[in-house]
C-alpha positions in Angstrom: 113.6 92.9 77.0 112.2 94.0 79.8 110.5 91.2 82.4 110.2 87.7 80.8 108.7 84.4 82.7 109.9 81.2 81.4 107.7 78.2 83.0 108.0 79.5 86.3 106.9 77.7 89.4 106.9 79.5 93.2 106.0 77.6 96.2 106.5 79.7 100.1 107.3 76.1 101.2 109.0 73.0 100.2 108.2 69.9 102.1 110.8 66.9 101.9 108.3 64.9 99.7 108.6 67.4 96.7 105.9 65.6 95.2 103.6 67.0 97.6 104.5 70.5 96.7 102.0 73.3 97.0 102.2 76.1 94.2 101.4 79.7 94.9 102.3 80.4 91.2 102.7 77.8 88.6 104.4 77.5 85.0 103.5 80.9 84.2 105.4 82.4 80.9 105.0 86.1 80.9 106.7 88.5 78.5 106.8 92.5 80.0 107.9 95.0 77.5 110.5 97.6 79.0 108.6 100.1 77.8 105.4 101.7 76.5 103.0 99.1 78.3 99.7 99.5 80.8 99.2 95.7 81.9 96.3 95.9 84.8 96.9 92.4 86.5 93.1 90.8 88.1 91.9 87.8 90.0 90.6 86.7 93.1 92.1 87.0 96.4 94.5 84.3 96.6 95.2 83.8 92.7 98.9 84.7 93.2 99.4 88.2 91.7 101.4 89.7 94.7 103.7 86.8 94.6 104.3 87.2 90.6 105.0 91.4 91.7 107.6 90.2 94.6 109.3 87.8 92.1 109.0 90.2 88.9 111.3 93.0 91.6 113.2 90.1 92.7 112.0 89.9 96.1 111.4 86.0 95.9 113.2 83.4 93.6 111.7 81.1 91.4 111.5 77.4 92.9 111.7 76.4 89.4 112.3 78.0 85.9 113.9 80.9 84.4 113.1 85.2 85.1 115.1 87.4 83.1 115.4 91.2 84.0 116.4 93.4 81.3 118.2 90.8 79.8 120.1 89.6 83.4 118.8 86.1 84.8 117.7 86.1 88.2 119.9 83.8 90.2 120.2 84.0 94.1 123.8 85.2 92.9 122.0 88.3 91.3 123.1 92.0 92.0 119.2 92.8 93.2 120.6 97.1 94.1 120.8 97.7 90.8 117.7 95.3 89.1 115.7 96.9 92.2 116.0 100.1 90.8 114.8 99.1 87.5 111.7 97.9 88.4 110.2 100.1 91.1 107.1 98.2 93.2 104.7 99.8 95.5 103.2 97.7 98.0 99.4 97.7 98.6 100.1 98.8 102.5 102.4 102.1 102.0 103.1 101.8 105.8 105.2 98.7 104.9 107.5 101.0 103.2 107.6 104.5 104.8 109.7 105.1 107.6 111.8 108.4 107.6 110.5 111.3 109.9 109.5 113.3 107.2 108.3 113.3 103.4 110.9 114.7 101.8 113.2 112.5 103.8 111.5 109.6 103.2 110.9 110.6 99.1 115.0 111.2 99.3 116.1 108.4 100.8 115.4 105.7 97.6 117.5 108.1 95.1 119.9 108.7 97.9 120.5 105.2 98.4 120.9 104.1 94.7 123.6 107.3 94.6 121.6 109.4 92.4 122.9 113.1 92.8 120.4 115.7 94.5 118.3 113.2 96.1 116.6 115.8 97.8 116.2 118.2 94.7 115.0 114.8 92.9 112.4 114.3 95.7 110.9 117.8 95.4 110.8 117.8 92.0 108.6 114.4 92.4 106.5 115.6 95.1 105.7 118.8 93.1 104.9 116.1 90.5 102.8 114.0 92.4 101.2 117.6 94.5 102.1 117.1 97.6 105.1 119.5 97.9 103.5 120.8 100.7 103.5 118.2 102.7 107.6 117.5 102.7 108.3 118.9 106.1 105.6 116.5 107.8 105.8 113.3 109.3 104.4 110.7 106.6 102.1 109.6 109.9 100.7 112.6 110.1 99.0 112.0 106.8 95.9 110.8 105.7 95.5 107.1 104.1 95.8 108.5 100.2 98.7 111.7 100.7 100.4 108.6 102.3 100.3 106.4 99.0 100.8 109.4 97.4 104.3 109.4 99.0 105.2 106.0 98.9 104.7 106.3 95.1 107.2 109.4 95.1 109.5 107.4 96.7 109.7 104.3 94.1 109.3 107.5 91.2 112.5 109.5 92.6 114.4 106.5 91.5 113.4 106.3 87.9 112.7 103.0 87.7 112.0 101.8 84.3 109.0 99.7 84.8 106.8 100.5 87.4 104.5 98.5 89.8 102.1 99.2 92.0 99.8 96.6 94.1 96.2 97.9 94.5 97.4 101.6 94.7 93.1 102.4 94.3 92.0 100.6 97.3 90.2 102.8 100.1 90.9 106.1 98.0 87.4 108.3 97.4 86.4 108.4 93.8 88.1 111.5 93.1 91.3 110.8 95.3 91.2 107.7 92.7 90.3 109.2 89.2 93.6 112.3 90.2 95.9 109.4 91.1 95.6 107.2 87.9 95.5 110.4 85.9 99.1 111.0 87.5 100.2 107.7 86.0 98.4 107.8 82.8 100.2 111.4 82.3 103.7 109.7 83.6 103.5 107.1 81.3 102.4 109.2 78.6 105.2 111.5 78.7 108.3 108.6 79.4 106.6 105.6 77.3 107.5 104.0 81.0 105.7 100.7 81.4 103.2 100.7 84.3 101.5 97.2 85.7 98.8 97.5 88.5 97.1 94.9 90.4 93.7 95.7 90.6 90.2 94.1 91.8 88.6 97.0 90.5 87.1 96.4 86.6 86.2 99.8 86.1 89.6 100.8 86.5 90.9 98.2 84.2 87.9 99.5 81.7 89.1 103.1 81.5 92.6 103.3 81.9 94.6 99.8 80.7 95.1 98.0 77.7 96.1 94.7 78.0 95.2 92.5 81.2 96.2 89.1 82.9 94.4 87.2 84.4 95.7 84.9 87.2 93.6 82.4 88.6 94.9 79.4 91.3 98.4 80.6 90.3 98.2 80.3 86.4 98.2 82.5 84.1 94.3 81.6 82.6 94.2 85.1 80.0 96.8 87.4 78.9 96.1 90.0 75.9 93.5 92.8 75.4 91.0 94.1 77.3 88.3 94.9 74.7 88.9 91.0 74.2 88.3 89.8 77.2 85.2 91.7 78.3 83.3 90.8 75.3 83.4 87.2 76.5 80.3 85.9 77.6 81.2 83.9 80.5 83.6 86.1 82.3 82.5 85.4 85.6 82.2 81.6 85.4 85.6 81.2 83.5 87.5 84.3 84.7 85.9 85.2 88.3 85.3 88.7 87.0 82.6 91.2 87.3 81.5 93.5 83.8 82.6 97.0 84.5 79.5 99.2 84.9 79.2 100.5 81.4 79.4 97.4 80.0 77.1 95.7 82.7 74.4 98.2 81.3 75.0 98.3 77.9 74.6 94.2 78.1 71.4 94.8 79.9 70.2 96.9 77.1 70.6 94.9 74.7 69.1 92.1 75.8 66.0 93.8 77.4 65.4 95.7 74.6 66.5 93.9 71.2 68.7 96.5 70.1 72.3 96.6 68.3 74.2 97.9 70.9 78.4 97.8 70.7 79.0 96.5 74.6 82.0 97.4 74.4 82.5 100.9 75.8 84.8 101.7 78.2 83.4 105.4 79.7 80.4 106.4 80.5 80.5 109.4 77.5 80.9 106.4 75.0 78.2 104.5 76.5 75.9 106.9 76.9 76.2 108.1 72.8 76.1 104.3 71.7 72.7 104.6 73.9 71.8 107.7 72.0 72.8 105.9 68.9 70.7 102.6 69.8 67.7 104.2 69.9 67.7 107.3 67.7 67.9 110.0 69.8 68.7 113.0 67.9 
């Protein structure tokens, strides 16, 4: 077992009615495989998916119901060091986590303080992973916006955590800074089978890279399973409050402008572009 969710409630504030209780997260059940998983987690601003990343890293407690951590339940009596290390989250702002006067220093200083040996051998080797190697000697506020989220991935990876999360690690990167850094993961998780869940607001992302999704929406839990299944629904932005990747967006248009049998459901523009091809003929 990796992360399980047993009717879970969260609320930042509890009034002395309790009845008048506000949720930011409400009976969600979520299981989270310890391994071999690419969960992308959407939903609008406000929908609750940074609170369910703090309280899947143990950062906040339930208010009510039950979250087991590889197999240990999460009580305010918890040993978090060691769970912590597990399950390795990257905030959305890197700033909120960097703070040493150099990279490597700052890369070190997770493996250092879980006692890993060679924290600093550990940190080049992920920086050399990661291809900033060059940058060790420099101040992390030196650096530009995505070499800095480059590093405060390093420093969750130099602890091998076994599941990793990382809360909008796309946002503000150019489309190339973007397409090298999720290539990183997908090769990472590739070669350790390590589980990797991403919040996201970005659908193409989702599209290309993940398999299964959840969807959160007013704190529930409103879809949780395959991604080829949910973007074949029909009203995904009146249920679901999301947007069609562009592929599919087109292909969609396509085929209802044009009459034709096209298969939607293609996640690159390579495999749109030869069900187009196929659609119409073209030799």
């Amino acid at each position: 077992m990796g992360i399980n969710f047993s009717e879970v409630k969260f609320s930042y504030y509890i009034p002395r009615k309790k009845q008048n209780i506000r949720f930011a997260l409400n009976n969600i059940n979520l299981n989270i495989a310890e391994t071999g998983e690419l969960i992308a987690l959407v939903g609008h601003t406000g929908s609750g998916k940074s609170t369910l990343v703090q309280l899947m890293n143990a950062l906040l407690m339930p208010t009510s119901g039950k979250i087991e951590i590889m197999n240990e339940t999460i009580t305010h009596k918890s040993k978090l060091k060691p769970l912590r290390r597990k399950i390795g989250l990257v905030f959305q702002f890197p700033e909120y986590q960097i703070f040493e006067t150099t990279v490597l220093k700052d890369i070190a200083f997770g493996p250092a303080n879980f006692g890993i040996k060679n924290p600093e051998g550990k940190a080049k080797e992920i920086a050399k992973l990661m291809g900033i190697e060059e940058l060790l000697e420099r101040s992390p506020f030196t650096l530009s916006g995505g070499q800095l989220r480059k590093v405060a991935i390093s420093g969750i990876l130099a602890s091998n955590p076994d599941i990793l999360i990382l809360d909008e690690p796309t946002v503000g990167l150019d489309p190339n800074a973007k397409r090298e850094l999720l290539n990183i993961l997908m090769n990472l998780h590739q070669c350790s089978n390590k589980t990797i869940v991403i919040i996201t607001h970005d659908m193409e992302v989702v599209s290309r890279y993940f398999n299964r999704v959840i969807v959160l929406k007013e704190g529930e839990i409103i879809y949780d399973g395959s991604k080829y299944d949910l973007l074949m629904k029909d009203d995904l932005y009146e249920t679901y409050n999301l947007n069609y990747p562009e592929t599919i967006r087109i292909l969609r248009a396509i085929k209802n402008r044009f009459n034709v049998n096209v298969d939607v459901n293609q996640h690159t523009i390579e495999d749109a572009y030869r069900e187009i091809r196929k659609a119409f003929e073209i030799a």
